[in-house]
C-alpha positions in Angstrom: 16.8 -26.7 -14.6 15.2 -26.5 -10.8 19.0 -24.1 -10.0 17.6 -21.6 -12.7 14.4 -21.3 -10.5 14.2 -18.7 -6.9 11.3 -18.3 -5.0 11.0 -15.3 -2.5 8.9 -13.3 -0.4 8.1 -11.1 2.2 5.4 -9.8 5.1 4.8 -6.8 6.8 2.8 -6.3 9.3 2.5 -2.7 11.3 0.7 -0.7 13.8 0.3 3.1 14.0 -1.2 3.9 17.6 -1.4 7.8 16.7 0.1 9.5 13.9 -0.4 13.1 14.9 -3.5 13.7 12.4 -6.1 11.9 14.3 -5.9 8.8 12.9 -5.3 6.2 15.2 -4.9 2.7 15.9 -4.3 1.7 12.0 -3.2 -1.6 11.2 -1.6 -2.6 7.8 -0.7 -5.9 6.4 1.3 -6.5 2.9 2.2 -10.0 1.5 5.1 -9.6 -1.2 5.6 -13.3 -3.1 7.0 -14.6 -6.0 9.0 -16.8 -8.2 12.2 -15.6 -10.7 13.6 -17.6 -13.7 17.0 -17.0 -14.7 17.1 -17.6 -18.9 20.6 -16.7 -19.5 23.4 -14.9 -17.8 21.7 -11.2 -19.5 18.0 -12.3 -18.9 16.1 -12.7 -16.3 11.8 -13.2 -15.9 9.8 -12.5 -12.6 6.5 -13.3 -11.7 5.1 -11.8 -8.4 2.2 -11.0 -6.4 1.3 -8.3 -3.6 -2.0 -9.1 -1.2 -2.4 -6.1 0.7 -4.7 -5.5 4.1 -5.1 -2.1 5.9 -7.4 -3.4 8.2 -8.8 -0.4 9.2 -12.1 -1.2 9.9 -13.0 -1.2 5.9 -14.0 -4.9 5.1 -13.8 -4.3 1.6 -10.0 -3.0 0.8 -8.4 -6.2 0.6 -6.5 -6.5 -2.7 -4.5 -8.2 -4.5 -1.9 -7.5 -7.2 0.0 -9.5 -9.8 2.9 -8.4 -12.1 5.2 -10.2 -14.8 8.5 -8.5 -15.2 11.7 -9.3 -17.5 15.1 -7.9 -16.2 17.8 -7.5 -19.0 21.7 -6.8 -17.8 24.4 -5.9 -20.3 
């Protein structure tokens, strides 16, 4: 059963100095996580997670996201 399990995930992190509007020195960070279960050759179930974190000097727009997703193929 463990082979029918994946785990994945994925971090960003980026800087925008200037971007032409007057906003400057912006810094963003995004957590993309998660875990996938294979049923059967046709289905397939997700669950997964987004923290994101602009860091722009607003304390208080942290957030976090979950989702639960089912991928059918024919």
């Amino acid at each position: 059963p463990i082979d029918k399990f994946s785990i994945f995930a994925r971090y960003d992190n980026w800087n925008v100095t200037n971007d032409g509007q007057g906003n400057t020195d912006f810094n963003e960070k995004k957590t993309i996580y998660g875990v996938a279960y294979q049923y059967n050759k046709h289905v397939r179930f997700f669950a997964s997670g987004i923290s994101y974190d602009p860091n722009d000097k607003k304390p208080n727009d942290n957030q976090t996201d979950y989702k639960l997703t089912a991928e059918v193929k024919w």
